[in-house]
N, C-alpha and C positions, 0 to 999 in steps of 0.2 A: 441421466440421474447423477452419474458421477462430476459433471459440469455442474447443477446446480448443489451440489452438497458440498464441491467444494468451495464454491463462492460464498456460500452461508457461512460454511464455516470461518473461512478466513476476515467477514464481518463481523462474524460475536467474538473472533478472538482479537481484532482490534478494538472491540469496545473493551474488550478486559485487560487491554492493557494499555490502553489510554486511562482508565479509571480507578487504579490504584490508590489510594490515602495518600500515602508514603515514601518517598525513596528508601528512608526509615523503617517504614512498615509493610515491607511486600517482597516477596520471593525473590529471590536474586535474576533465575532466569526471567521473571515477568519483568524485567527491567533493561533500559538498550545500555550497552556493554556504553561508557563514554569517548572511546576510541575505537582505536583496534580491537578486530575481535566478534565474536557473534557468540548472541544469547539466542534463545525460543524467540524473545519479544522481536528480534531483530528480523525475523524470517516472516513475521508476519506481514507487514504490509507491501513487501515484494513477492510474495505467494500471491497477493489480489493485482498487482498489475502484471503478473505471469498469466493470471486466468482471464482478465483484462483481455490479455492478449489472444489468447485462444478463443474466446468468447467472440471478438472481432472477427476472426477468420471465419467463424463460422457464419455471421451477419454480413458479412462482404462477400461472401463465397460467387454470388452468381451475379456481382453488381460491376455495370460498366466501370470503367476508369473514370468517368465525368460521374454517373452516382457515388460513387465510390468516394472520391473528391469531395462533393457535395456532403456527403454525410459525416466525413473527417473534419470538415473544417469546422459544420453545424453545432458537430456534438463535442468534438474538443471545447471552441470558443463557452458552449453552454456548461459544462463542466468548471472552465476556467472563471468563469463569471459567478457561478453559485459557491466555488470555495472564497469567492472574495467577497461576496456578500454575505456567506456563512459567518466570517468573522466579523465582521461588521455589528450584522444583527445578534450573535453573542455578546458582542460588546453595550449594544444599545438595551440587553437584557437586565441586566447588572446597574448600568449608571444608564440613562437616559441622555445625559446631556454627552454620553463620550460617541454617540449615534451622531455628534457634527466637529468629531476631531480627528479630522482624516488625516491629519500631518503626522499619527501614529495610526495609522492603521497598517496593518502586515496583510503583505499584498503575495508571499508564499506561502508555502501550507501543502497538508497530502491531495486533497480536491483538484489544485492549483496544479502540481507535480502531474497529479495522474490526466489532469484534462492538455496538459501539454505533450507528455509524452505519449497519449492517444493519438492526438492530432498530428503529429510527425513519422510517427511509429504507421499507423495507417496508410498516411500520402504514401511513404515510400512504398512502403506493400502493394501499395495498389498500382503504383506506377512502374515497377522494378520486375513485379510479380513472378518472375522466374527462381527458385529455391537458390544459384548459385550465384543471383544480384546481391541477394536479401543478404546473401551470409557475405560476402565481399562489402556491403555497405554495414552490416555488423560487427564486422574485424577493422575496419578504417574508423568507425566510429569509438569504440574502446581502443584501438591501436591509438587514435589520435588523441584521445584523452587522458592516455598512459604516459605521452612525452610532455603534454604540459604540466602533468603532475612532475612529474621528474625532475624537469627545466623550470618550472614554477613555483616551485616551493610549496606545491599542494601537499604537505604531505603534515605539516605540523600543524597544531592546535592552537593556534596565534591566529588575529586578527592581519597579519605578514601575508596570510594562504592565500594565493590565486582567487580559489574563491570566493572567498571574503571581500577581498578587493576589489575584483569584477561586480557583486553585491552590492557594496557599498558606491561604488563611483555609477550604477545604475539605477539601482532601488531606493538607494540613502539608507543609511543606519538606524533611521527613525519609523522604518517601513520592515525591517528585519527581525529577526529571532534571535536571540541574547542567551549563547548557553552558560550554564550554571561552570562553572572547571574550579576546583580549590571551593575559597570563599569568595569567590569573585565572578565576573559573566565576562563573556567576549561578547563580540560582534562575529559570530557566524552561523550561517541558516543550512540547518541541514538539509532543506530543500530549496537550496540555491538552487542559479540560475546558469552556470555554468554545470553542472551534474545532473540535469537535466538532458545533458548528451549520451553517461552512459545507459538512463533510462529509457531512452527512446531503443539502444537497445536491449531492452530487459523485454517490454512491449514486445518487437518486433521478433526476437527469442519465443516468445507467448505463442506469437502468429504461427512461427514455420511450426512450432508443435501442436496445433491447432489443425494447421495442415497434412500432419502424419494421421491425424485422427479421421479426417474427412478421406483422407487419399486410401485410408483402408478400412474404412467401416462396414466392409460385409466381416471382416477377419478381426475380431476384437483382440483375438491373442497375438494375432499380429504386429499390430496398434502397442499394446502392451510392450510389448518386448522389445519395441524401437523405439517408445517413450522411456523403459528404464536405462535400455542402451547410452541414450542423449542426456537424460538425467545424472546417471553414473557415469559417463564422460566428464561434464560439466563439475561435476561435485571436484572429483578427481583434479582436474584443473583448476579449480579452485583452491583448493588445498596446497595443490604444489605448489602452484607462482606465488602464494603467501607469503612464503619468506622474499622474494621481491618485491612483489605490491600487495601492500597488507590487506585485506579483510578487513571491511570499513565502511559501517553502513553511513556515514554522517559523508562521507566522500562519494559513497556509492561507485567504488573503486572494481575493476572489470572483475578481478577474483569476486567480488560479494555479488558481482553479477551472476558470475558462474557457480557462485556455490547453492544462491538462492533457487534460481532457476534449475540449475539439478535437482535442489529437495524438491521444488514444487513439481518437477515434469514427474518425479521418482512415486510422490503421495500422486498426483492423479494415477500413475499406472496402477496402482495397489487398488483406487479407491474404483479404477474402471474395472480390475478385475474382482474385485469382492462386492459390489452393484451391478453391473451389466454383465459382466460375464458368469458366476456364481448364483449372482439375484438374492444375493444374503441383503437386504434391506432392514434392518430393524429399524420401526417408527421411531423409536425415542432419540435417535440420531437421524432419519433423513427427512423426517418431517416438519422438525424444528429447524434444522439446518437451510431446507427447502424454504421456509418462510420465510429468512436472510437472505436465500439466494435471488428470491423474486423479487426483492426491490432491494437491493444493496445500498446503492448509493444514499436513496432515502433514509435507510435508515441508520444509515454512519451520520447523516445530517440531523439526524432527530436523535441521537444519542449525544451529540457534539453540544447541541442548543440545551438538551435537559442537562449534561454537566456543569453548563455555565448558571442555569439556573437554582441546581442543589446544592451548588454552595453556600447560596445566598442564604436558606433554608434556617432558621436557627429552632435546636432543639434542647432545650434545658442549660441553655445557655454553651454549647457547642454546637459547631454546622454538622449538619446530617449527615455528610461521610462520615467524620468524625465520632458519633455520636451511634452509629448504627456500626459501624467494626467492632466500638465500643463494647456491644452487646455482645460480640464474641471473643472476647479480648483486647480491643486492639491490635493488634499482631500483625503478624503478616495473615495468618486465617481471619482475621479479623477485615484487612485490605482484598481478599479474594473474594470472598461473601458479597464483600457490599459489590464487586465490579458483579458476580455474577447477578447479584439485585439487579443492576442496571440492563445488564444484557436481558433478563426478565420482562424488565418492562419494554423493552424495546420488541423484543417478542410479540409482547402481548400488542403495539401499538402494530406492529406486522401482521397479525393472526388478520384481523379480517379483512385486510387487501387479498392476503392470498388467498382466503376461503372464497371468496368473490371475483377470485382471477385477475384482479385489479393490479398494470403495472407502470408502474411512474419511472419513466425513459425521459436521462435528463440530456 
């Protein structure tokens, strides 16, 4: 219960914070910090590739090295593929004719991110498979991504960064994300392809705490208390080495590794023991959350394609975000309203796969 509640959750809280009005008009925490630094918004979409990750362990659990393999590389590459057709057909929603100008299409994205560092984050696991590999190829992987930042100049908000440059001399510039900084945009993707390495392991973090679960599931309180242990480590370490490497979701910097994955290991312990251990359930939180959890991916993809379509939307001569916060102000309540409008429908386009047990495995 506690697996699927938290994965719901952490899909209606990226819909609501993808879907904002405003930079202007929306709560400060519901917005990613532009550097350094961590908001609410920023813990969100590493909570779902921490659960990602424990979710894996639990599906690989009894599967050879060759299945195992097989189903890393199947289900990354299909992940990898549908967040780049996702933008695609977004874009073909909007203008028709921009459905054959692939010389700007952006070929990264969270879909992209998450189907890559599945697929890498898995191999290894499955191939390593002993807890004292995993954490030895976890420490080289952030260790060795800590000295190019260093040596590299990853560390400034200039198109100068490592990653940017790597990006651009691979991807091209015309295939990237262009952040907003002052009044001006650079050329850097916050899910470049070089940070991509500490994600894999953020994943593979997921896995071993996936494996504490499985490794002790006659003993919930057990389970518990060696997930908050790891969790509160993790935060802990995070925090400290901040003042050397910043906290930095756009870098995805080993502290934001460790701070996120702490919070997220810290809420599943809470949420294992107030559901499975307690059995405190209230419907109006696991039942809604439970309809997110069973097809996540789908419906980040069906909330992704209806925003590019409600824009288009015009109402009394203002587009329907616009025009619907309106009714509550425009404001920032005005910008929360309308994200949880979205997360509503999104719900409601949910409700009857899962009353019908109905799951789309991409």
């Amino acid at each position: 219960m506690s697996l699927d509640v938290m994965r719901g959750l952490t899909i209606a809280l990226m819909i609501v914070v993808n879907n904002q009005v405003g930079s202007g008009r929306m709560y400060p925490f519901l917005n990613h910090v532009l550097w350094d630094g961590l908001s609410f918004a920023d813990l969100v979409f590493p909570s779902f590739m921490f659960i990602m990750g424990v979710s894996a362990a639990f599906s690989m659990r009894k599967m050879s090295k060759r299945e195992a393999t097989r189903k890393s590389v199947t289900r990354g590459l299909k992940i990898i593929l549908a967040g780049v057709l996702l933008t695609w057909i977004a874009r073909g929603l909007t203008d028709v004719e921009k459905l054959l100008e692939f010389e700007t299409l952006r070929y990264t994205g969270v879909l992209v991110r998450l189907g890559i560092c599945y697929l890498f984050a898995t191999l290894l696991c499955a191939w390593l498979r002993s807890r004292r590999s995993i954490l030895w190829c976890i420490a080289v992987l952030l260790a060795g991504y800590s000295v190019i930042l260093f040596t590299m100049n990853g560390f400034v908000m200039s198109e100068d960064n490592i990653i940017s440059v790597i990006d651009r001399a691979v991807i091209g510039p015309e295939h990237m994300y262009h952040k907003h900084v002052g009044d001006g945009r650079i050329c850097f993707d916050p899910e470049g392809l070089l940070s991509n390495l500490p994600g894999i392991a953020h994943v593979m973090i997921g896995i071993l705490c996936g494996r504490i679960i499985l490794n002790n599931n006659a003993n919930l309180w057990k389970t518990v208390g060696k997930l908050a242990v790891a969790g509160g480590t993790m935060v802990i370490c995070g925090f400290f080495l901040n003042p050397i490497i910043p906290i930095n979701k756009n870098l995805w910097t080993p502290t934001f590794v460790f701070a996120t994955c702490g919070g997220a290991a810290l809420l599943l312990a809470i949420l294992i023991w107030l559901l499975d251990i307690r059995k405190r359930r209230p419907r109006w939180l696991t039942e809604p959350a439970r309809v997110f959890g069973m097809n996540p991916l789908v419906l980040y993809c069906f909330s992704y394609l209806l925003e590019s379509v409600i824009w288009e939307i015009t109402v009394q001569g203002q587009c329907f975000p616009d025009w619907f916060s309106g009714l509550f102000g425009g404001n920032e309540i005005g910008s929360l309203i309308y994200s949880l409008f979205l997360v509503a429908v999104c719900f409601l386009a949910g409700l009857p796969l899962y009353m019908k047990k109905i799951i789309i495995k991409l």
